[in-house]
Structure formats: structure tokens, C-alpha cells
GUDO-377043 format. One record per residue (C-alpha): residue number from 1; x, z, y. Coordinates in steps of 0.25 Angstrom, whole numbers. Example, Ala and Ser with C-alpha at 12.3 -4.5 7.8 and 13.67 -1.06 7.14 Angstrom:
<pts>
PT 1 49 31 -18
PT 2 55 29 -4
</pts>
This chain:
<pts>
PT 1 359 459 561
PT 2 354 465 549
PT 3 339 463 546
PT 4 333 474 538
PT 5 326 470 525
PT 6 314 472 529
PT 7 306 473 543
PT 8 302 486 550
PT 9 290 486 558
PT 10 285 495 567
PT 11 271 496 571
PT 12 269 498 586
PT 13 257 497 592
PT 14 262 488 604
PT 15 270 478 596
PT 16 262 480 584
PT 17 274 478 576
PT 18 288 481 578
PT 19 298 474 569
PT 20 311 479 566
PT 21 321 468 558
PT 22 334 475 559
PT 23 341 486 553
PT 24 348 490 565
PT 25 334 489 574
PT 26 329 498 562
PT 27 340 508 562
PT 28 341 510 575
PT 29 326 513 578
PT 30 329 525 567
PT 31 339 531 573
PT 32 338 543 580
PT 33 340 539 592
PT 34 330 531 591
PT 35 319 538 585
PT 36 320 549 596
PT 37 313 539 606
PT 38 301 543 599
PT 39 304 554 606
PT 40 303 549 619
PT 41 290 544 627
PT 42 291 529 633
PT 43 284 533 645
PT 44 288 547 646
PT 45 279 557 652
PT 46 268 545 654
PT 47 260 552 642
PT 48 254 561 653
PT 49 247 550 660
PT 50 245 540 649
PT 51 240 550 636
PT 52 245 539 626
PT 53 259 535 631
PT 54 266 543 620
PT 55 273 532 617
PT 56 290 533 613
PT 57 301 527 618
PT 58 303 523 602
PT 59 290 514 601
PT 60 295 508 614
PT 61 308 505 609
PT 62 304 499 598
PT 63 295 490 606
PT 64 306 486 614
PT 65 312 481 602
PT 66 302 475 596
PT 67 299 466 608
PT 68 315 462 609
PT 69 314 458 595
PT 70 302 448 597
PT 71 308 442 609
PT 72 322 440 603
PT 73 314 434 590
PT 74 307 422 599
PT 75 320 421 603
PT 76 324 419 591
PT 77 313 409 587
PT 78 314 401 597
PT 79 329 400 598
PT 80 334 401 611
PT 81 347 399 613
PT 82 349 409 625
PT 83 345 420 615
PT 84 357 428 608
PT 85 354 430 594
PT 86 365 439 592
PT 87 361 450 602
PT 88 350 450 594
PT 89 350 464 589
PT 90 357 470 601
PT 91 345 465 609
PT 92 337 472 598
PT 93 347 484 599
PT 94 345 487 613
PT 95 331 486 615
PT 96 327 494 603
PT 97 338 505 609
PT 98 334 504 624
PT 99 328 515 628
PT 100 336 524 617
PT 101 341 534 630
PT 102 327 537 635
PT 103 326 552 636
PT 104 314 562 635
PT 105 302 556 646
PT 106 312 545 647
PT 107 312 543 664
PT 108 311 558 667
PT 109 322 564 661
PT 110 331 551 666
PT 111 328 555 681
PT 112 330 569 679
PT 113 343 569 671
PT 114 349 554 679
PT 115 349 551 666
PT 116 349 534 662
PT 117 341 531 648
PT 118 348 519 645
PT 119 360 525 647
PT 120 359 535 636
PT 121 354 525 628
PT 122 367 517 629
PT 123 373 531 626
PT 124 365 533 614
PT 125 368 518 611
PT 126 382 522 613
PT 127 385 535 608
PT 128 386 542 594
PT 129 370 540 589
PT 130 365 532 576
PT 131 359 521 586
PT 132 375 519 590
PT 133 378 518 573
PT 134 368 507 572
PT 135 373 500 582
PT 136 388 498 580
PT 137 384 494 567
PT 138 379 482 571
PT 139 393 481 578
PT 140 403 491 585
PT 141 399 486 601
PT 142 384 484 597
PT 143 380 498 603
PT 144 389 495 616
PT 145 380 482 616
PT 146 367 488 614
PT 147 371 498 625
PT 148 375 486 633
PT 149 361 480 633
PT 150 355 494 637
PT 151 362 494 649
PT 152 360 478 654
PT 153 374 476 653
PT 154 376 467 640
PT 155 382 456 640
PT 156 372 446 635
PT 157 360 450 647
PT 158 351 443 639
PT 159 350 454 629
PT 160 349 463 642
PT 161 339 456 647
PT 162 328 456 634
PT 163 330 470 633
PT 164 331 475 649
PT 165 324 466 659
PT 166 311 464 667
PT 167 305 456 655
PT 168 312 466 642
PT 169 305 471 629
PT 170 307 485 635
PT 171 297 482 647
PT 172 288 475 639
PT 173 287 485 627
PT 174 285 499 635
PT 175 272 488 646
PT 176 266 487 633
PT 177 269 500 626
PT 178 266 508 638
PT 179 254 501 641
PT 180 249 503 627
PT 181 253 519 626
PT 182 248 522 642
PT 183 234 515 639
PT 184 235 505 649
PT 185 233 489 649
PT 186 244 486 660
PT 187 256 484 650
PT 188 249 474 641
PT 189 258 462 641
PT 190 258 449 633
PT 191 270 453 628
PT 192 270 441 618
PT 193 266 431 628
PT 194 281 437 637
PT 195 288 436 624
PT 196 287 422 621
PT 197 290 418 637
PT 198 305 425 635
PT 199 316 418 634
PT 200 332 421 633
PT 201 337 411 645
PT 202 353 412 653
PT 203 354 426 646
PT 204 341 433 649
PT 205 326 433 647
PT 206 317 424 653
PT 207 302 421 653
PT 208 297 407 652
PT 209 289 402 664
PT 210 275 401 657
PT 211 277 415 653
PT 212 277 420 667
PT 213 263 426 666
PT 214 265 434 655
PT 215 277 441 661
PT 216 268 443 675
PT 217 258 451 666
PT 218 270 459 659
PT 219 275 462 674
PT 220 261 466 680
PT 221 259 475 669
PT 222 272 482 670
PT 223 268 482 685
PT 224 255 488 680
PT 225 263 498 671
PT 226 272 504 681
PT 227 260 509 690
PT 228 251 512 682
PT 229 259 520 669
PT 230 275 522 674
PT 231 271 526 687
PT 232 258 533 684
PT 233 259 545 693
PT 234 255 554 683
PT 235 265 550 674
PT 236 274 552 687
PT 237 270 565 688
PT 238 274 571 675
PT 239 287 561 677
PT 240 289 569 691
PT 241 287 585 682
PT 242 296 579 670
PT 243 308 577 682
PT 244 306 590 688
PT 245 306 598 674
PT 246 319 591 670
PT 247 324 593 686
PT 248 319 608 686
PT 249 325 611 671
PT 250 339 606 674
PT 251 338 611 690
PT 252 337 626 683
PT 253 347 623 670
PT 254 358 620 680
PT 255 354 632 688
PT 256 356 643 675
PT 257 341 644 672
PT 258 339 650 658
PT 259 329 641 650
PT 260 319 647 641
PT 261 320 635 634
PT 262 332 625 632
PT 263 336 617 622
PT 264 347 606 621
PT 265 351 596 625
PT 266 344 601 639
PT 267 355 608 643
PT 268 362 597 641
PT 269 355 588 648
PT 270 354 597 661
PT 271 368 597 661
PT 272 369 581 661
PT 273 379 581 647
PT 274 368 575 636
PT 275 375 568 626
PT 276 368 556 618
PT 277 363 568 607
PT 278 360 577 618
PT 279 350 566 623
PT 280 345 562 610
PT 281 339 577 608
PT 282 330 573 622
PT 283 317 568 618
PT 284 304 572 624
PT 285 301 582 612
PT 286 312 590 617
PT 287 309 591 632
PT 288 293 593 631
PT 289 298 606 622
PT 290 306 610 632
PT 291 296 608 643
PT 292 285 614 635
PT 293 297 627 634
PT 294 300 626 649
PT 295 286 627 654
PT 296 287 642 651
PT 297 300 642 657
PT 298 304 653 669
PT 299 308 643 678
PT 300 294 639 686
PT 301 297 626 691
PT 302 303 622 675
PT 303 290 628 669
PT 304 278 622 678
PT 305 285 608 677
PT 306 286 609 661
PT 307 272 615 660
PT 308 266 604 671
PT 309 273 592 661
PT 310 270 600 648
PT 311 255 600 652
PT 312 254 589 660
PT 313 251 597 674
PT 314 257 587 681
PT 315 260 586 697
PT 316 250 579 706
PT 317 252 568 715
PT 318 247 561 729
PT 319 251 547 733
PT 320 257 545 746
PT 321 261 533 754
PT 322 273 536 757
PT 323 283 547 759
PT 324 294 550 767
PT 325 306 561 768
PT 326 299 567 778
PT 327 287 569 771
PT 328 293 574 759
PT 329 299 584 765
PT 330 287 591 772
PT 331 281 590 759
PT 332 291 598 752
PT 333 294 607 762
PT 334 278 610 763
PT 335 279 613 749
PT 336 290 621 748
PT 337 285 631 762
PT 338 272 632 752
PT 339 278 637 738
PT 340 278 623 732
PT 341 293 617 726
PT 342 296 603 733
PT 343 305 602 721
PT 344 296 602 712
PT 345 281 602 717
PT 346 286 587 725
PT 347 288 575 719
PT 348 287 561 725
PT 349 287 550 718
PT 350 287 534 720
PT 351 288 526 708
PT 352 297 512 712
PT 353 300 504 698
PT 354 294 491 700
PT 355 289 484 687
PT 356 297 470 692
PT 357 309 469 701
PT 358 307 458 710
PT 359 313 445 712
PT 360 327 443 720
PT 361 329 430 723
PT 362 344 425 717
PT 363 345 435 707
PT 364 340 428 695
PT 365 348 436 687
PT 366 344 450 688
PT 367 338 456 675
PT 368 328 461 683
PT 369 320 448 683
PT 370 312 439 675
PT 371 313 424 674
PT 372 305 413 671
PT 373 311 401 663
PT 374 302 388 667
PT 375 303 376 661
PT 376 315 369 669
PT 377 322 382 662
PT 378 323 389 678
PT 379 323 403 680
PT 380 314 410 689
PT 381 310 425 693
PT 382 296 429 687
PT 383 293 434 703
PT 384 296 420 709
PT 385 285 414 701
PT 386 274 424 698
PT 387 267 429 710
PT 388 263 441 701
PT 389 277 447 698
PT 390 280 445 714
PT 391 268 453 717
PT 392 272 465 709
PT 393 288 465 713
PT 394 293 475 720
PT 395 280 483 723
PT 396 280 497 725
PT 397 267 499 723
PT 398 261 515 721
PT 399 263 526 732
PT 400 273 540 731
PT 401 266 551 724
PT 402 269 566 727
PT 403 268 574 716
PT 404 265 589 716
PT 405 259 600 708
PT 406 244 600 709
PT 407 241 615 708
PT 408 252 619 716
PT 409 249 610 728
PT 410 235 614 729
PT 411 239 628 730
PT 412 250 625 740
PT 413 242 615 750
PT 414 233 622 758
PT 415 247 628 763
PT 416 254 616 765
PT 417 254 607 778
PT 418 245 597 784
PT 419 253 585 780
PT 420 257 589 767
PT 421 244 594 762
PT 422 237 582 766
PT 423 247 574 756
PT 424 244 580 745
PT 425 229 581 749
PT 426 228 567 746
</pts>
């Protein structure tokens, strides 16, 4: 591995320094590939909630990076011998490069399009870009090994595991990044403390025993995280309008609609043909233009959703218990008999992701878990010790939220039925 002559370091505010060694870590991070995850917000339209959460998918994967590298340097240090020296810089490689496919607002435009990121960062990986140089120049398969790591399917897990698990620098860089960008104190783990309770053990990551506190705080916090800023349900709200701009705009490209404003590679992505240049062009610069254009556009529904998410005039929402098909039903045939769109005045949402997948019993294997290493060198799952972790397994905490155009309701509910006004009454 060629080490450049002297150390860059980067200031961050998080990690207070970054350290770069490498000339291949170094030239990659100035590629342009790269560099356009400046572009791109690590907690995409969160900024709308938390004012200071500006924060890029660059600084994140930098972060990620930086974390791999001090782990991989303690394992250095204290010379374990299940550690692989030689995947070294492919470890390195890959976590530095993981989230190279995220697109504009990130999760949005992935649900909209069906579109994967870590597939498109294999493609990027893979295909005809200046990260793709640098890379076989290490050796002609080192891309297709890089690739291999993104996609869990390496053939060393071990390398999988330090950069895709419960327990990887990717979760515990964007807990303490986001945490310090949103305002919040929920993400403020002792990440050093975790650090130094890793260990490479049988081809994976575990934690030792005596550490088992320290990783309960990191999973409490993430708990924390998810409720509290990834499903904030203002943030899900401007999620929910971002969708429906992206639904309505390609909805009306495949119908003929003349645009007033339309610039590559738009089309291109409506039409499902995006080559890897195509997607390099989209970054959030690009698409907040666009809006800002569309939301004088002819097509009503197109130019209320842009100017709602260009001005942050975002939907409303009452909390409900639960919902059924039924119930869904009379409330969008209700709006619909009173001028509403249930298309696009109607939106339910439920968030599911769980912060911690919860134990299976036999299936000590699974690379969703996290394993304590005790003395006697025995394996055990974090939830079959710590009463905590079970406790926050498998909740699904939080209630369904129906969202809906303030203004527009109001107008509308004195002419809706009994039953439904009295929902969104509450």
C-alpha cells in the first residue's frame, strides 16, 4: 500500500481530526464521484425539522472512514491474529466508498424511482468513472472486490462485517454526526469506550463482555434516534410531498405533458434508462432548481407540491390507533365526493424499521446480531444477557399518522361525514 509522504488530515468537528495515510484513500476522496456527495444531504429533507442538519453525505463518508481506520489500527496494535492485514486497504476502500450511489434526498427518490443506492454505487464502483481507475491500480479484480464488500457478499465476511453490521463505523458515525448536526443529545455515544471492546473473532466482529454497557448506551441511543429525528413526523411530511412531486412529475412525463422546465437527465430518469453519468448529474442542487421552476408549472397538482416543499408548507397530520381497509376507504371516497384528491391529499404512514433486530435462538450466525466474547472465549447474543437490548427489540412503538393538506381540509370538513370529520377533528 503506498503511503503518501506526508499525512492529510481533515478537521471535522465530530472526530476532531480525520487522518488520511494513503495515496489511494487520498485520491479517491478527489475524485469526482466523490466530491459530488457534497452535494448530497445525510439526512435529506430532515433540514426542515432540525434547522442545522445541513450536513453531506461527503463529511459522513469521511467519518465512516476515519472510524474503520482507527479500529483497524488497534487491531493492528495489539496483533490479533484473526484480523487480515492484507484486506487492509479494501476494508478502507469500501467504507470510504459506501454510500457513493446515494441520489438526491437520498431515501425519497430511492422509493419513488425503485431505485437501490448500493446498487448504483457498485455500478459506479464498476463502470467507466475515475473511482474505477484508482482502483484497478491497485490491482485489475480490486474494484470487483470493493463491489463485493458493498453488497455483503465477499468472500472474507470479516471485512463485510466491520463495514455492514449492527455494530459498523457507518452506524456509529451518522448517531454521532446526526445527533450533533439535529441539536439533539440521544446520539452521544462513547464511541472510544466501544472502539477498544472490538475484537476480529472466527471471521467477524465481536464485542468483549465488559464492554456490554457501552454498546447497550450505543443501541438505546439509536433507539432514541429513530423516534425522535428519522421518524420525526415532520420530517415525514416533507418525505411524504418530496414522493408525490417525484410520483406526479413522472405520472404526467409518461402521459405527454409539456414541461415548462426540463433538463437532463430527467428525462431520462422517468424513462428508467439513467446510465452511471446520467446519475452523477443528480444531485440536490439540480432537483431543488427544478422544483423551484416547476412550482409555477400548469399542471396544479405538480406546482402546489413543489411550492409546499420549496417553502416549507408542509402537509398536516392526526395520530390514529389504528387503520383498516375499510376506513381508508370511506376516507378517501369522502374526500373525493367533497373536491379533495385522495391521491394526493391522503397519505398514511407507519414507520417499521426497528433500531435492533431481535434475537433468534440457533442462528448465531446471522450478521444481524452482535455478540459478546467472555472470558472462557463463548459467544453470546448481546439480547440474551442485557435486559435493556431485549426490552427495545422488536418494538413497534409510535402510532399511523394521516397526512393532509391543512388549508384545504379545513375548507372541505364541514362537508364531510360525521365519522371522518371527527378524525381529522382530533
Amino acid at each position: 500500500m503506498h503511503a503518501l509522504n506526508e499525512e492529510k488530515v481533515f478537521k471535522d468537528p465530530v472526530h476532531n481530526y480525520i487522518h488520511v495515510q494513503h495515496s489511494t484513500i487520498w485520491r479517491l476522496i478527489n475524485t469526482t464521484e466523490f466530491q459530488r456527495l457534497r452535494r448530497i444531504r445525510q439526512l435529506g429533507t430532515s433540514y426542515l425539522t432540525f434547522h442545522g442538519a445541513e450536513h453531506s453525505r461527503f463529511s459522513h463518508s469521511l467519518g465512516v472512514y476515519e472510524i474503520t481506520r482507527r479500529i483497524i489500527s488497534q487491531f493492528e496494535r495489539s496483533g490479533y491474529a484473526d484480523w487480515p492485514n492484507s484486506e487492509k486497504l479494501l476494508t478502507l476502500c469500501a467504507a470510504l466508498l459506501h454510500d457513493l450511489g446515494h441520489g438526491p434526498f437520498s431515501h425519497s427518490i430511492e422509493e419513488a424511482f425503485h431505485m437501490d443506492h448500493e446498487d448504483w454505487t457498485r455500478k459506479i464502483i464498476l463502470g467507466d468513472t475515475e473511482v474505477n481507475a484508482i482502483l484497478t491500480e491497485v490491482s485489475a479484480d480490486f474494484p470487483s472486490k470493493v463491489a463485493s464488500v458493498i453488497a455483503k457478499d465477499y468472500i472474507n465476511p470479516i471485512v463485510v462485517n466491520l463495514v455492514s453490521s449492527p455494530l459498523d463505523a457507518d452506524r456509529m458515525d451518522y448517531l454521532l454526526r446526526d445527533a450533533y448536526y439535529t441539536g439533539v443529545n440521544y446520539g452521544t455515544i462513547d464511541i472510544d469506550r466501544v472502539l477498544r471492546m472490538l475484537r476480529p473473532y472466527q471471521g467477524r466482529i465481536v464485542v468483549k463482555d465488559s464492554g456490554m454497557h457501552a454498546v447497550e448506551d450505543y443501541l438505546m441511543s439509536r433507539y432514541q434516534m429513530y423516534w425522535q429525528v428519522y421518524f420525526h413526523p415532520v420530517t415525514r411530511s416533507s418525505e411524504i410531498i418530496l414522493r408525490q412531486i417525484f410520483r406526479r412529475a413522472k405520472e404526467i412525463f409518461q402521459d405527454g405533458y409539456s414541461f415548462g422546465f426540463m433538463i437532463e437527465p430527467l428525462p431520462a430518469l422517468f424513462e428508467d434508462r439513467l446510465s452511471v453519468q446520467d446519475y452523477l448529474k443528480l444531485d440536490e442542487a439540480l432537483i431543488q432548481t427544478t422544483f423551484m421552476q416547476w412550482s409555477t408549472e400548469k399542471d396544479n397538482v405538480l406546482r402546489e407540491l413543489c411550492y409546499r416543499f420549496m417553502h416549507r408548507k408542509l402537509y398536516k397530520y392526526v395520530e390514529v390507533e389504528s387503520v383498516d381497509l375499510e376506513m381508508i376507504e370511506e376516507i378517501r371516497s369522502e374526500f373525493k365526493r367533497v373536491g379533495l384528491n385522495p391521491e394526493y391529499d391522503l397519505e398514511i404512514d407507519f414507520p417499521t424499521d426497528l433500531p435492533y433486530d431481535v434475537f433468534r435462538p440457533g442462528d448465531v450466525s446471522s450478521q444481524t446480531q452482535i455478540l459478546l466474547l467472555d472470558r472462557e472465549d463463548r459467544l453470546r447474543e448481546i439480547s440474551e444477557v442485557s435486559d435493556i437490548v431485549r426490552s427495545i427489540s422488536g418494538i413497534h412503538r409510535g402510532k399511523y399518522h394521516l397526512y393532509y393538506p391543512g388549508a384545504k381540509l379545513k375548507d372541505a370538513i364541514s362537508s364531510l361525514s360525521d365519522p371522518v370529520s371527527r378524525i381529522f377533528k382530533r
